[in-house]
N, C-alpha and C positions, 0 to 999 in steps of 0.2 A: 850839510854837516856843519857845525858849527865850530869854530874857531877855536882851540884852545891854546892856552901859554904856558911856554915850559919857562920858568927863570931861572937863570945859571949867571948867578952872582957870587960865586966861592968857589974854593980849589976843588971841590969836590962837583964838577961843573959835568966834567966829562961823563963822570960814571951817571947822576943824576939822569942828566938828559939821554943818557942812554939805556938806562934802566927804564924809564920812561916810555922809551922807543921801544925796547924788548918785551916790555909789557903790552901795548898793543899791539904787536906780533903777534904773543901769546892768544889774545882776546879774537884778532883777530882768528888766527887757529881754530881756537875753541870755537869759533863760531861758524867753520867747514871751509874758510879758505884755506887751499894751499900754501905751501911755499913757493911750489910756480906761478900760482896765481899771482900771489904776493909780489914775491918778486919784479913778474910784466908791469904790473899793475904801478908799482912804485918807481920802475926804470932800474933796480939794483939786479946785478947780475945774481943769478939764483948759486954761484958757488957762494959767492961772498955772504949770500943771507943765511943759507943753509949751516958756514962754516961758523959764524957768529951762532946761530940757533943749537951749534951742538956744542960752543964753550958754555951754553948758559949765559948769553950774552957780555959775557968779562971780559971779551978780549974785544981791544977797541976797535972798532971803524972810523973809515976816515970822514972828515969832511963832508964832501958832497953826498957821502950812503948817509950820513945823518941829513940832509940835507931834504936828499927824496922822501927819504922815509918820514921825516916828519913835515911837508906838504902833502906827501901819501894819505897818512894821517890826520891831517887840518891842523897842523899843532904851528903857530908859530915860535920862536927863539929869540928871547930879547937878553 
């Protein structure tokens, strides 16, 4: 899978790169993984993914779940 870059260079950094993240969630979904899946697969516990999955992604995650989830992903964060 190939590499991609999120850049978060403004206040608006958090939500960005996290929309970003809940978007291949999303994709992924659609495309027949789980959330369990998901979850193992990334290292984030499947309450934390689920409970993000059912604000519509708005409510923030911390740190390191942004972390997995976007090596999960192939995305790096500059």
């Amino acid at each position: 899978m190939a590499m991609e870059t999120a850049k978060a260079d403004d206040e608006k950094t958090d939500w960005t790169v996290q929309q970003i993240l809940y978007d291949k969630v999303i994709e992924a979904r659609n495309s027949g993984m789980s959330v369990s899946q998901i979850a193992r697969d990334s290292g984030v516990t499947q309450p934390v993914l689920s409970r993000w999955l059912s604000n519509t992604g708005k409510e923030t995650i911390s740190g390191p779940t942004v972390d997995k989830l976007a090596k999960h992903f192939g995305l790096t964060l500059q």
